[in-house]
VEXLUMMAR-324138 format. One record per residue (C-alpha): residue number from 1; chain; z, x, y. Coordinates in steps of 0.5 Angstrom, whole numbers. Layout:
@seq->NUM	mol->A	Z->Z	X->X	Y->Y
...
//
This chain:
@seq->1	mol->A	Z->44	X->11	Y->-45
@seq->2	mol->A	Z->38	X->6	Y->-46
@seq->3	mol->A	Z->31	X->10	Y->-44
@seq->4	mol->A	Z->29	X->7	Y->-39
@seq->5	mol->A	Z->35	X->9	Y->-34
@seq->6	mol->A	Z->34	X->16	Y->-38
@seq->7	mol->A	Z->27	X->15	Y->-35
@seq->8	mol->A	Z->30	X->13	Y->-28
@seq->9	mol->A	Z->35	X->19	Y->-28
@seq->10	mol->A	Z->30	X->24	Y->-29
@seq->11	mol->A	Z->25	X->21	Y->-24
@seq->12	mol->A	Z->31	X->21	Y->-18
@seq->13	mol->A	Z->33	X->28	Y->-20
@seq->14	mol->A	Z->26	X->31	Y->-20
@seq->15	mol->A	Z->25	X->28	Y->-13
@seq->16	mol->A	Z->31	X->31	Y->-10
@seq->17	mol->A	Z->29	X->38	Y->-14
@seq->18	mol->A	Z->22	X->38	Y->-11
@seq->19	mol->A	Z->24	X->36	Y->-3
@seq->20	mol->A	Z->24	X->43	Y->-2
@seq->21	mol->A	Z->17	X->44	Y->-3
@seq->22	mol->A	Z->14	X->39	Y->2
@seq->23	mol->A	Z->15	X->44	Y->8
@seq->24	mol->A	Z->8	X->43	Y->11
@seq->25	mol->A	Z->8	X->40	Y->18
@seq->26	mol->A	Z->4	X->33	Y->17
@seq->27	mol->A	Z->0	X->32	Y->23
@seq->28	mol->A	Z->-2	X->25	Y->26
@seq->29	mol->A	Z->-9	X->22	Y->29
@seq->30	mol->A	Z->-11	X->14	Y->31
@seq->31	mol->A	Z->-18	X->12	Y->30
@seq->32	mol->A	Z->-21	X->5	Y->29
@seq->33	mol->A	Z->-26	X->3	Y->23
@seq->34	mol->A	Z->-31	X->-4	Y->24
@seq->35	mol->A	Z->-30	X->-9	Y->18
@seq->36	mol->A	Z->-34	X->-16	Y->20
@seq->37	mol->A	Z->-29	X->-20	Y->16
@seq->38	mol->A	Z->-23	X->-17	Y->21
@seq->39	mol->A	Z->-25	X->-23	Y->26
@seq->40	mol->A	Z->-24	X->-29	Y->22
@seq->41	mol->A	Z->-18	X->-25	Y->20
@seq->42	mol->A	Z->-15	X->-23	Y->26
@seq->43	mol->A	Z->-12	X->-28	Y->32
@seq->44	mol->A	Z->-16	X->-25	Y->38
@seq->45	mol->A	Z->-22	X->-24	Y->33
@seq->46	mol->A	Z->-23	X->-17	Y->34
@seq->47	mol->A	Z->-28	X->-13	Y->28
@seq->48	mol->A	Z->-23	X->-7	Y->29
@seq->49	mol->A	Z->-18	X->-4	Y->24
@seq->50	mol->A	Z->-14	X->1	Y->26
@seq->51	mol->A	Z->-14	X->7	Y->22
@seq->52	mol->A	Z->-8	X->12	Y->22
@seq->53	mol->A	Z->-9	X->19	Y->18
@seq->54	mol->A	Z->-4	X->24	Y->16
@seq->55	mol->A	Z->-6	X->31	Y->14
@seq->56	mol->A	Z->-3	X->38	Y->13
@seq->57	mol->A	Z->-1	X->41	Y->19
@seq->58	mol->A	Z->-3	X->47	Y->23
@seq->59	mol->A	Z->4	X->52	Y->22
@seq->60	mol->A	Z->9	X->52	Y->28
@seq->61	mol->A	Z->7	X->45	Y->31
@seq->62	mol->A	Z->12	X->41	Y->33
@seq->63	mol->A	Z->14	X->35	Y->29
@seq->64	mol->A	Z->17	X->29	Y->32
@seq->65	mol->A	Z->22	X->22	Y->29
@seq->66	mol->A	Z->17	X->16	Y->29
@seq->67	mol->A	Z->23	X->11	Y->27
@seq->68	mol->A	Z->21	X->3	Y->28
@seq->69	mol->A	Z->25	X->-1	Y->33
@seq->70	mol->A	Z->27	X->-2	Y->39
@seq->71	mol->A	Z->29	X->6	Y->43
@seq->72	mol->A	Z->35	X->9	Y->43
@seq->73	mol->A	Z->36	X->4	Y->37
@seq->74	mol->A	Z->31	X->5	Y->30
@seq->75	mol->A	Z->31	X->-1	Y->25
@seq->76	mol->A	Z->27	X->3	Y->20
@seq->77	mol->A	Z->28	X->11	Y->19
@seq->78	mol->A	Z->21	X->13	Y->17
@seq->79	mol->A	Z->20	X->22	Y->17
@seq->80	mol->A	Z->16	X->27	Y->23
@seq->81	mol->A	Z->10	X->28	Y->25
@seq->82	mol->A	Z->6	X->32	Y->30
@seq->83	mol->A	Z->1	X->28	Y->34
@seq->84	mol->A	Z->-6	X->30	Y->34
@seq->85	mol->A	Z->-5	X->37	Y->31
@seq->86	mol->A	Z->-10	X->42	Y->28
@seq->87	mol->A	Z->-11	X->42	Y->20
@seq->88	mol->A	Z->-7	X->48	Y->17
@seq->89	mol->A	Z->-14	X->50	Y->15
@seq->90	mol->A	Z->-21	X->49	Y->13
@seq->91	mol->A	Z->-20	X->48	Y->6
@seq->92	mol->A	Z->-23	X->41	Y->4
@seq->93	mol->A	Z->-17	X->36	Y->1
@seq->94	mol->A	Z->-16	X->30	Y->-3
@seq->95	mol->A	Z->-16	X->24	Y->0
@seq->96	mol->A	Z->-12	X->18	Y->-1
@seq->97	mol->A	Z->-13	X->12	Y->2
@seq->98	mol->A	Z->-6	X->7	Y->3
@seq->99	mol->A	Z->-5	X->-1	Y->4
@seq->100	mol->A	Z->2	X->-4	Y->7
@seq->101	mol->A	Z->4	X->-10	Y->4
@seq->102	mol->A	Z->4	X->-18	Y->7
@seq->103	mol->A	Z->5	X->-17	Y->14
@seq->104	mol->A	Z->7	X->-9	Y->13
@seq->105	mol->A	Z->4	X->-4	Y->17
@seq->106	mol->A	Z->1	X->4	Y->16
@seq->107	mol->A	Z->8	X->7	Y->20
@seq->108	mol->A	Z->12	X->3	Y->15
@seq->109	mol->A	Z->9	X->6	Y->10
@seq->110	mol->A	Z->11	X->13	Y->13
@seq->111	mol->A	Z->17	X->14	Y->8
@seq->112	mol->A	Z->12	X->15	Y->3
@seq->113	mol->A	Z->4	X->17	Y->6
@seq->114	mol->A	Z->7	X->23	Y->10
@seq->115	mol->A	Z->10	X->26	Y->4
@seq->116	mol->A	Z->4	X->26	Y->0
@seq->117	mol->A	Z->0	X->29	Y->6
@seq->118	mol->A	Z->6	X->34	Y->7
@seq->119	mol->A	Z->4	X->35	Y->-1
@seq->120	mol->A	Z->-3	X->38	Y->1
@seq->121	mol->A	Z->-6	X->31	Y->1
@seq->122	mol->A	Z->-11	X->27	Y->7
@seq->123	mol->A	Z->-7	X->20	Y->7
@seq->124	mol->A	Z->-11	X->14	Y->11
@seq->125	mol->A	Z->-8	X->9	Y->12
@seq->126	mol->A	Z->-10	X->3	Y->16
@seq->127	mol->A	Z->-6	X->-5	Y->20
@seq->128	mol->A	Z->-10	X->-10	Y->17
@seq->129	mol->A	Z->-12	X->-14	Y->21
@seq->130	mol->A	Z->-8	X->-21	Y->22
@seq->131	mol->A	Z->-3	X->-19	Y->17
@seq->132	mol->A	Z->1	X->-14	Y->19
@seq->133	mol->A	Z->7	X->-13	Y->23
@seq->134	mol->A	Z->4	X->-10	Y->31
@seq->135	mol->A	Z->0	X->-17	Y->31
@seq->136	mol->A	Z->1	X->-25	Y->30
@seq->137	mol->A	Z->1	X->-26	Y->23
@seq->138	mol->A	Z->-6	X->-31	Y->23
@seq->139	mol->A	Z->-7	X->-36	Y->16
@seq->140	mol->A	Z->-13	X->-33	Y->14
@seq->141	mol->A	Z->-10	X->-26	Y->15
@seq->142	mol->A	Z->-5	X->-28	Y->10
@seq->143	mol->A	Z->-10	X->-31	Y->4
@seq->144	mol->A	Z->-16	X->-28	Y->5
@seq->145	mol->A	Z->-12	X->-22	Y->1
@seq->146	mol->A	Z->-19	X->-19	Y->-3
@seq->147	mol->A	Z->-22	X->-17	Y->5
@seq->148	mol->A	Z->-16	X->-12	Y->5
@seq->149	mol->A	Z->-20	X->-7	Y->0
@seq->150	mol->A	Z->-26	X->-8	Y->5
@seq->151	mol->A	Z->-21	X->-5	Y->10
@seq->152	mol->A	Z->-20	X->1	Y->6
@seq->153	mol->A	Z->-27	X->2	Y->6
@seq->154	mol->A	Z->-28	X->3	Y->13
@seq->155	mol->A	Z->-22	X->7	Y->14
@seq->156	mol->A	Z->-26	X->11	Y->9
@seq->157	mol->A	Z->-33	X->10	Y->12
@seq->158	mol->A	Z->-29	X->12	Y->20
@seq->159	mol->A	Z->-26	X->19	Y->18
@seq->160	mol->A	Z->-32	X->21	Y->13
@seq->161	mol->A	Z->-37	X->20	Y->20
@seq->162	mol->A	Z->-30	X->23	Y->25
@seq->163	mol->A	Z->-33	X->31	Y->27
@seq->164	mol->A	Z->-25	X->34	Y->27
@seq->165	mol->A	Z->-23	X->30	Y->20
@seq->166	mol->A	Z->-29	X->30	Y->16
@seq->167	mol->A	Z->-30	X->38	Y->14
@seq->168	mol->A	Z->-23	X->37	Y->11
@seq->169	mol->A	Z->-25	X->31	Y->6
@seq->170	mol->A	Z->-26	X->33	Y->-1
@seq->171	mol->A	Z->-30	X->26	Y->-3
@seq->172	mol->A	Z->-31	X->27	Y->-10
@seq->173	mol->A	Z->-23	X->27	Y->-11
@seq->174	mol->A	Z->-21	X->20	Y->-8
@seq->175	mol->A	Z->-15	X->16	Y->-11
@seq->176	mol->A	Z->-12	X->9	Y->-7
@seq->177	mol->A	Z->-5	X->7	Y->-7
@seq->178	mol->A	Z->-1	X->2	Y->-4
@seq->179	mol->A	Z->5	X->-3	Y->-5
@seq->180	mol->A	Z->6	X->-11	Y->-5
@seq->181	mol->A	Z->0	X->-13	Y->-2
@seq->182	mol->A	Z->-2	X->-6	Y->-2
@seq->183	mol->A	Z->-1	X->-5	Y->-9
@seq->184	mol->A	Z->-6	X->-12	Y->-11
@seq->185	mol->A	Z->-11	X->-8	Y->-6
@seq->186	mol->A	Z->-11	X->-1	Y->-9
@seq->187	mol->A	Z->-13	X->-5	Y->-15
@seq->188	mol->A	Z->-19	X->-9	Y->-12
@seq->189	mol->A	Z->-21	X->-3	Y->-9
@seq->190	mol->A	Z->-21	X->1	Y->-16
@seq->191	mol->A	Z->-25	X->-4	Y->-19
@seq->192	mol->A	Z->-20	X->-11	Y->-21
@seq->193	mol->A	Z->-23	X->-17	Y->-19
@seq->194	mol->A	Z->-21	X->-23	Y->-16
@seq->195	mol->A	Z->-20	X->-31	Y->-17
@seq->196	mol->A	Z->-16	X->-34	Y->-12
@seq->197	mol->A	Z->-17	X->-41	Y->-15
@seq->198	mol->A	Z->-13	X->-38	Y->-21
@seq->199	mol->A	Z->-8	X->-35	Y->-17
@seq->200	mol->A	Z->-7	X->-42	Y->-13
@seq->201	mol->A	Z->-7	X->-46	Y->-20
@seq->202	mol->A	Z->-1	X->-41	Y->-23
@seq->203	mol->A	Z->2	X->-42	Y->-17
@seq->204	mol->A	Z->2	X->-50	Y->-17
@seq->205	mol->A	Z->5	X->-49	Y->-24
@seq->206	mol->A	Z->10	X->-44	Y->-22
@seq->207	mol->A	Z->12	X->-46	Y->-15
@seq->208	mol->A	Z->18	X->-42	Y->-15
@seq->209	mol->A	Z->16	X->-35	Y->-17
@seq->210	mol->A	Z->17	X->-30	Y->-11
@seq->211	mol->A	Z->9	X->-29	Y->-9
@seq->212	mol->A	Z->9	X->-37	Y->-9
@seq->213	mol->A	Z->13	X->-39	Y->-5
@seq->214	mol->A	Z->12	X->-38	Y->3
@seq->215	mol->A	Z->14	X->-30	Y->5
@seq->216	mol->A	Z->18	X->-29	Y->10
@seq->217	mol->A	Z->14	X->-25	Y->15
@seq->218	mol->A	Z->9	X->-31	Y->15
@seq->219	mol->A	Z->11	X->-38	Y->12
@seq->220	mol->A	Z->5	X->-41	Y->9
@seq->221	mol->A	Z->6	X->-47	Y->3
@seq->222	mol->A	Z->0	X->-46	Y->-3
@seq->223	mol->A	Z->-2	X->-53	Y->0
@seq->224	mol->A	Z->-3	X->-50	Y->6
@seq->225	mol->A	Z->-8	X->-44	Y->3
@seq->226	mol->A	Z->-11	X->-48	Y->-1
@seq->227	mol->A	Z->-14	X->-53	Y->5
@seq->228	mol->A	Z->-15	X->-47	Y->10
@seq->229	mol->A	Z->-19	X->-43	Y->3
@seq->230	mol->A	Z->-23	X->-50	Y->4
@seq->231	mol->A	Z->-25	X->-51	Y->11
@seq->232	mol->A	Z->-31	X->-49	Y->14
@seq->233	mol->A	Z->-29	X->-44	Y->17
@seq->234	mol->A	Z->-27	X->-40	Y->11
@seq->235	mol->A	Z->-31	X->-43	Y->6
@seq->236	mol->A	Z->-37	X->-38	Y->6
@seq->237	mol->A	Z->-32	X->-32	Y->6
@seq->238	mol->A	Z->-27	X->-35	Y->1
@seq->239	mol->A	Z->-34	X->-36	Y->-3
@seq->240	mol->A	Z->-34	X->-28	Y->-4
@seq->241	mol->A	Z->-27	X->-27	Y->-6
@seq->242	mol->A	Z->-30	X->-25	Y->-13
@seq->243	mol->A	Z->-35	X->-20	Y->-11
@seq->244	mol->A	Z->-35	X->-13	Y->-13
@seq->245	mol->A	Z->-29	X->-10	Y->-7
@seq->246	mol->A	Z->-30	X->-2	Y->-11
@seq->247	mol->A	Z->-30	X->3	Y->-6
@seq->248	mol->A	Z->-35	X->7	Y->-9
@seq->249	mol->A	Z->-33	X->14	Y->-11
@seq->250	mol->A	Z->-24	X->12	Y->-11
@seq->251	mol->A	Z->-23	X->16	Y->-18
@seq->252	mol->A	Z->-14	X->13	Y->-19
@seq->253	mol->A	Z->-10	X->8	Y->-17
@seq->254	mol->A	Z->-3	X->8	Y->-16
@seq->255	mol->A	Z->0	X->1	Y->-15
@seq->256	mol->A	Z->8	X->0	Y->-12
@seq->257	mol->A	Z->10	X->-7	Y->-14
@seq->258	mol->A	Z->4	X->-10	Y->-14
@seq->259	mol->A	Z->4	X->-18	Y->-12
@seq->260	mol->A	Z->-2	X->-24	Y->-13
@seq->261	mol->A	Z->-4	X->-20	Y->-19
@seq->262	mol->A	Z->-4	X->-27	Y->-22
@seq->263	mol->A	Z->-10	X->-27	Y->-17
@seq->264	mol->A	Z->-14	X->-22	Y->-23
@seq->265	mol->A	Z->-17	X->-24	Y->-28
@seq->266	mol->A	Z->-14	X->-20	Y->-34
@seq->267	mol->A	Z->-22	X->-20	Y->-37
@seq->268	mol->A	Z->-23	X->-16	Y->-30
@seq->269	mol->A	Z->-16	X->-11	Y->-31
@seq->270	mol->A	Z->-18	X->-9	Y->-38
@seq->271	mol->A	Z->-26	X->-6	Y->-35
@seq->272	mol->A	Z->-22	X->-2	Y->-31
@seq->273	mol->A	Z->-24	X->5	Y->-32
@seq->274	mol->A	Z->-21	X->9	Y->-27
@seq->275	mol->A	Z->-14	X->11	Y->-28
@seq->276	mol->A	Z->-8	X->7	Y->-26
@seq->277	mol->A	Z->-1	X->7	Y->-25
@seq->278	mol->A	Z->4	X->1	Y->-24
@seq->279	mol->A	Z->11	X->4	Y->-20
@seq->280	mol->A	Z->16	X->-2	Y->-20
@seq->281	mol->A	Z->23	X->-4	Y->-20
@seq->282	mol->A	Z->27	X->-9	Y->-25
@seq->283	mol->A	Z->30	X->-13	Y->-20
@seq->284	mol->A	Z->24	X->-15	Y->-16
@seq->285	mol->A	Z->24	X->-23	Y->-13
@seq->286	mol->A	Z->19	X->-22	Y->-9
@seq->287	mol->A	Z->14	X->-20	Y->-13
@seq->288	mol->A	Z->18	X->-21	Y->-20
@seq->289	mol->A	Z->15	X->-16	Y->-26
@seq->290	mol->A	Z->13	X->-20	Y->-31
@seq->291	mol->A	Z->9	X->-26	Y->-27
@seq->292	mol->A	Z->5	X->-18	Y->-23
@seq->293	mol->A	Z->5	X->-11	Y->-24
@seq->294	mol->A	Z->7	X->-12	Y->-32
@seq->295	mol->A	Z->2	X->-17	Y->-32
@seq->296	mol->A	Z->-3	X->-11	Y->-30
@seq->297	mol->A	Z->0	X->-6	Y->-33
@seq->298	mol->A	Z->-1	X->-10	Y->-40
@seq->299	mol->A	Z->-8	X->-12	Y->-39
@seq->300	mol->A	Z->-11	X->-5	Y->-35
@seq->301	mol->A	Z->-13	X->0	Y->-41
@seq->302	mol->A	Z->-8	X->6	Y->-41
@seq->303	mol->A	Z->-4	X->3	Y->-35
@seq->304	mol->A	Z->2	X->9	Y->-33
@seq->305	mol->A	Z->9	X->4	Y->-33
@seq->306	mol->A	Z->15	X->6	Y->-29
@seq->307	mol->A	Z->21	X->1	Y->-29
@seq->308	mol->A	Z->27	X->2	Y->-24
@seq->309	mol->A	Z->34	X->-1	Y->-26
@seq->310	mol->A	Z->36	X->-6	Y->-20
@seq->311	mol->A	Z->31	X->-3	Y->-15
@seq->312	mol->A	Z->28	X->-9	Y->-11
@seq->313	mol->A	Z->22	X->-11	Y->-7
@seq->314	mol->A	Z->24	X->-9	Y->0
@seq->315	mol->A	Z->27	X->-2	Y->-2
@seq->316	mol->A	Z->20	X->1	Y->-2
@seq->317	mol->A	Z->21	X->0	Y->6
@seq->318	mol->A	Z->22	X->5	Y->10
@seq->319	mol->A	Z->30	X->6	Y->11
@seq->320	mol->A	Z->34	X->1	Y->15
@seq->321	mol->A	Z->39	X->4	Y->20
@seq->322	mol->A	Z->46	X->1	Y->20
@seq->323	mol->A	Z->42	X->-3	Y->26
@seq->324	mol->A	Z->36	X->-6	Y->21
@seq->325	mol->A	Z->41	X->-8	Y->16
@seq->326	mol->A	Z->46	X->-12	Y->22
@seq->327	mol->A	Z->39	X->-16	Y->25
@seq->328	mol->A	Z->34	X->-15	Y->19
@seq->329	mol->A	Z->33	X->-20	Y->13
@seq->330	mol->A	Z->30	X->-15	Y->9
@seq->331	mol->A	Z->34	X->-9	Y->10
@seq->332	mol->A	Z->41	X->-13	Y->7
@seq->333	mol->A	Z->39	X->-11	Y->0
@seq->334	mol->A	Z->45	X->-8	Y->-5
@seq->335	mol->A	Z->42	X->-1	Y->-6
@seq->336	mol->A	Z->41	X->6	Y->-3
@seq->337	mol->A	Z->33	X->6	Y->-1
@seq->338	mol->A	Z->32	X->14	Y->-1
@seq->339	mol->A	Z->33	X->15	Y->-8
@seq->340	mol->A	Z->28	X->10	Y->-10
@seq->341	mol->A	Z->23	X->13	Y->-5
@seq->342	mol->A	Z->24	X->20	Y->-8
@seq->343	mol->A	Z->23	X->17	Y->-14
@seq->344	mol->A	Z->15	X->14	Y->-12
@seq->345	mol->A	Z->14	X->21	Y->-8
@seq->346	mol->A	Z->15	X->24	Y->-15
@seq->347	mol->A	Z->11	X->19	Y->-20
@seq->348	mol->A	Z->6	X->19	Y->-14
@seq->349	mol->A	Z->5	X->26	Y->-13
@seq->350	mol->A	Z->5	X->27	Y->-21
@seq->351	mol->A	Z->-1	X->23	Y->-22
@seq->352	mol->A	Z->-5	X->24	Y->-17
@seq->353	mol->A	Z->-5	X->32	Y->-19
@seq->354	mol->A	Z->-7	X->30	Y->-25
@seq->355	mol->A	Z->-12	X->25	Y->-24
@seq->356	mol->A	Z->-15	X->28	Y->-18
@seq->357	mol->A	Z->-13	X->36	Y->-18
@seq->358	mol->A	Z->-7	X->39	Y->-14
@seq->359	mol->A	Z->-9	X->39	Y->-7
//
């Protein structure tokens, strides 16, 4: 058997081991964080970005389904948690914040947030602003991708200054993770750089890789981008692209197929200096590997790399229904999404607990 299946064997029979260990009750909390570029981002050009938190809940509190779709008739299986519940203690706990992909949101990311939370871990996680699937999809939404990590930043500003929450945040142990979009953001805000017009110039010589081509949550051409990049509007924010989007004090980086990592200079991921994890599936069209997350964990120093045979973009989303896969295009991939998120839940919490120490 070639490695690389012996290695996804391993991760899936580990993952399946390990779920009677995440037993904690998750609690859930809303806040909203003030980013100024989430006006230009969002299509009622409000400055808030919602912020959603999981953490490990208080003993015996009751837990309930936060399914996505229509009442009665879930698109997406996502887990449990419990509104607004007590900390299950006072300890101070690692933080991870979290990144959805292209037009994602933190629920949909749920499958994966809420067990790390359930693994002892205070998990943010936030809607970024015009790109995210709660509100209208907006172009500067879509193309102004480096102000995601500044989304994180507030997330993290918000819960550091929240009365209830910031007594259980160790702020000396925080890692980011993300997928797609997100996975591109954990590693800007970890310490990669960004050029669009680099991005923009591959693009127009490879029209036809997957992060190039207009994305089925919001049909933008390059062309399309490009003009928007340069009108005035967006002129003076795009000219801050390449500043330095690090959130202080984020200690790893866990990236799930990370996308648009032509938009980051090879120079800038080989002076990263905190430790990174590329988690991906071989079969990805949309974020193909070998023009992303290889191209990353290739440059990045002693980049962790995990392939998973015929593992695709979409089934690092939470679970589609019978339902989501009759009307939803993304649900109508060929593989059981389950396996591979344990697998992610596994891998992530593995690196986590050594970059960051176990919960």
């Amino acid at each position: 058997m070639k490695p690389l299946l012996v290695l996804a064997g391993l991760l899936l029979a580990a993952a399946a081991a390990a779920q009677g260990a995440w037993a904690s009750p998750v609690g859930e909390r809303h806040l909203k964080a003030t980013e100024p570029s989430a006006a230009l981002r969002d299509a009622e050009h409000r400055t808030d970005v919602r912020v959603t938190v999981w953490y490990p809940a208080a003993d015996g509190v009751k837990e309930e389904r936060i399914d996505l779709g229509p009442p009665g008739r879930p698109l997406f299986i996502v887990e449990q948690i419990a509104y607004d519940a007590p900390f299950v203690d006072a300890r101070k706990r690692p933080v991870i914040l979290l990144s959805h992909g292209f037009g994602g949101t933190a629920r949909m990311m749920g499958w994966y947030g809420v067990p790390l939370a359930r693994a002892g871990y205070v998990v943010v996680a936030v809607d970024h602003p015009g790109n995210n699937g709660m509100d209208r999809m907006t172009t500067p939404g879509a193309i102004l991708s480096w102000d995601r990590a500044n989304d994180l930043r507030a997330a993290l500003e918000m819960v550091k200054a929240d009365p209830q929450i910031a007594p259980h945040l160790d702020l000396k142990r925080v890692g980011v993770t993300g997928f797609s979009a997100g996975g591109f953001t954990s590693l800007v805000a970890a310490g990669a750089r960004v050029d669009m017009n680099r991005f923009i110039t591959f693009c127009r010589q490879n029209p036809a890789d997957g992060v190039c081509a207009p994305q089925k949550e919001y049909k933008l051409t390059m062309d399309d981008a490009q003009k928007a990049l340069q009108a005035p509007e967006l002129a003076a924010e795009a000219a801050h692209a390449g500043d330095d989007h690090t959130i202080p004090g984020v200690k790893a980086a866990f990236a799930i197929a990370p996308a648009i990592v032509q938009g980051l200079p090879p120079e800038g991921l080989a002076r990263m200096k905190v430790p990174v994890a590329i988690f991906l599936g071989d079969a990805d069209p949309v974020a193909p590997p070998a023009t992303n997350g290889l191209v990353a964990a290739k440059a990045i120093p002693h980049a962790e790399l995990t392939v998973l045979p015929g593992v695709k973009h979409y089934d690092f989303l939470s679970t589609c229904t019978p339902a989501g896969q009759a009307a939803v295009d993304i649900c109508k991939d060929e593989l059981p999404q389950d396996p591979t998120h344990q697998a992610a839940i596994k891998a992530a919490l593995a690196f986590f607990a050594k970059t960051l120490g176990k919960p």
